[in-house]
Structures are given as C-alpha cells and as structure tokens.
C-alpha positions as CSV (number, residue, x, y, z in Angstrom):
1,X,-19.9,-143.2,-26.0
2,X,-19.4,-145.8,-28.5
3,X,-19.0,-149.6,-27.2
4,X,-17.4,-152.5,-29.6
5,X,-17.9,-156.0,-28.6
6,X,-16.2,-158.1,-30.5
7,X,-16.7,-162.1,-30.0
8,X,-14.3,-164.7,-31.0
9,X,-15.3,-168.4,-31.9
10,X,-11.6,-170.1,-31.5
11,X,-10.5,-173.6,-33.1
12,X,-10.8,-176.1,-30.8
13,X,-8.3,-176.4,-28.0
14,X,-7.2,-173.1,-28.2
15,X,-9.2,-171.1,-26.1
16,X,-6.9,-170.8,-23.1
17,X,-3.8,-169.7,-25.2
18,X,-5.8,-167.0,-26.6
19,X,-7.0,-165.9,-23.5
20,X,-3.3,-165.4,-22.4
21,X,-2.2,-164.3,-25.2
22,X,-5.1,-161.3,-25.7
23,X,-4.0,-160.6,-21.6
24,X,-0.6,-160.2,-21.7
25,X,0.2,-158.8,-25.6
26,X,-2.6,-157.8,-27.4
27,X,-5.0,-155.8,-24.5
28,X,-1.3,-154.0,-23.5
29,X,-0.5,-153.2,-26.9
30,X,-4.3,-151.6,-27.0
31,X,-3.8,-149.5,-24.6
32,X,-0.4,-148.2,-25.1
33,X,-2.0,-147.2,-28.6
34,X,-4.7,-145.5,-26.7
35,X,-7.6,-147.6,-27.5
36,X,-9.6,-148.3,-24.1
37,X,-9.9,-152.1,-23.4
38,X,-13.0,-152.0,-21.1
39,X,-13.1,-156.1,-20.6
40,X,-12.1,-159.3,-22.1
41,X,-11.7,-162.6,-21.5
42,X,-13.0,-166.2,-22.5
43,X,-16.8,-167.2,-22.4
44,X,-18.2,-169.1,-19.4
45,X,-19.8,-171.2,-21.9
46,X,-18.7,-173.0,-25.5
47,X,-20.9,-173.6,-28.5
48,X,-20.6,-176.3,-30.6
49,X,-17.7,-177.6,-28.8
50,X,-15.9,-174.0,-30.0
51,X,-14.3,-171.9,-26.9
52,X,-15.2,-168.3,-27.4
53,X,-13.4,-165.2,-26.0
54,X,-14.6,-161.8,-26.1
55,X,-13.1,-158.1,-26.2
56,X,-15.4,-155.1,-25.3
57,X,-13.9,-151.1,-26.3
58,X,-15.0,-148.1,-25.6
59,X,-14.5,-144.7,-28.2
60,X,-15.8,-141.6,-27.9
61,X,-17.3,-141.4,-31.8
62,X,-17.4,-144.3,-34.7
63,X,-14.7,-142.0,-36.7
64,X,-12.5,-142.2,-33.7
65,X,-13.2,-146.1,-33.8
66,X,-12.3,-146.6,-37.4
67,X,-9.0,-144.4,-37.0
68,X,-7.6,-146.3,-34.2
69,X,-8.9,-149.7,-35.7
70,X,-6.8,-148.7,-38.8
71,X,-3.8,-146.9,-37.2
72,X,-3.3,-150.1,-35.0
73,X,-4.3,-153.3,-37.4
74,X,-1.6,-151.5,-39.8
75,X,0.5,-151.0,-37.4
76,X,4.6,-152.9,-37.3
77,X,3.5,-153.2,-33.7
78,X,0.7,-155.2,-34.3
79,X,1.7,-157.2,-37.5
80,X,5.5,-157.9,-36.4
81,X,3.7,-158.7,-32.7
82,X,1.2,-161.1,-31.5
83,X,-1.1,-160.8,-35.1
84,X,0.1,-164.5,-35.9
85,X,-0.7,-165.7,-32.2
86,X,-3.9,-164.5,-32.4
87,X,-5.5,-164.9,-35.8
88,X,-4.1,-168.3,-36.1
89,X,-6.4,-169.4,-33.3
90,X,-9.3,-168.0,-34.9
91,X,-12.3,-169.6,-36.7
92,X,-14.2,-166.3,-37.0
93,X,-15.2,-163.0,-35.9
94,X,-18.0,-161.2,-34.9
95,X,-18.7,-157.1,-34.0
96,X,-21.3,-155.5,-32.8
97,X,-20.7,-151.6,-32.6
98,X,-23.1,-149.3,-30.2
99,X,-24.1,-146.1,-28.7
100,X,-24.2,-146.4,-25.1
101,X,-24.2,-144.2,-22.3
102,X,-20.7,-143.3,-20.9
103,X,-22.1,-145.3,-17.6
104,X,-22.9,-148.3,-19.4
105,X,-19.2,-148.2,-20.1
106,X,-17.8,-148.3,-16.7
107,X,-20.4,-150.5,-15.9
108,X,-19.2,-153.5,-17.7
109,X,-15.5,-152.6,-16.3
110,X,-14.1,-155.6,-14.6
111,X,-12.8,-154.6,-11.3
C-alpha cells in the first residue's frame, strides 16, 4: 500500500477556513473520484505562527497515485471547484510518498 502525506503550512489566519473547506469540498470531491482520503485535518500545533493542516491517502501502487493525482488536479471538477479556496490559503506544500503496510493504513483511519 502506498501512503501520501501531504502537509500544508497556511498564511496566517487561515487555518480554520481551510480546514472546512478541505472537509466539506475537497476530501468529498476525492472520494467521489475514487482517491481514498484516509485522514485530514489541522495540526494541533503551529510553527512560526503558520497553522498547518494535513491530508494523508492511501493507493495501491505509485502509478496509480500519479494517474489519479493527474486525472483529478486536471480535472473541471477540481479547477472550476474549490482549487481557488484552497490554494489561495496556501504558503507551501510538502509530500512525503511511502510504502506501508495495508494495516498501517487503517491504522491512521480516524474513527
């Protein structure tokens, strides 16, 4: 099993809106193109006086990954959706791609 966690260090005061935005449009949107959303959320902790969020995914191979990355960030879905919402709260990205095993997975499944 492959796991992505993906960390987001947001522009200052933003942190909450992208939290709810990721919940209730983005995560959905995910799913519905059939990329598993294992967690996500804000961090308990900011650095630097940046909020941070977080998204972890699960895929069962890294070619897998890069299709669905590239079917859904070129998606009218995604770019006529909450893209804007998103990347405007954004001060930069980091991913961290893994092999894990498929229990590790379900492990870090928020109840």
């Amino acid at each position: 099993m492959i796991l992505e966690i993906r960390t987001y260090r947001l522009k200052p005061g933003t942190g909450a809106d992208f939290v709810r935005i990721m919940a209730e449009e983005s995560v959905p949107l995910l799913e519905a193109a059939g990329i598993r959303v294992v967690d996500h959320g804000g961090s308990l902790v900011a650095e630097d006086g940046h909020e941070e969020a977080y998204l972890l995914r699960a895929f069962d191979s890294v070619e897998q990954h890069r299709a669905q990355e590239d079917a859904f960030y070129g998606s009218d879905v995604w770019r006529q959706g909450p893209r804007e919402a998103i990347v405007s709260r954004i001060d930069g990205m980091h991913s961290v791609v893994i092999e894990v095993p498929d229990h590790a997975v379900e492990a870090f499944r928020r109840p």
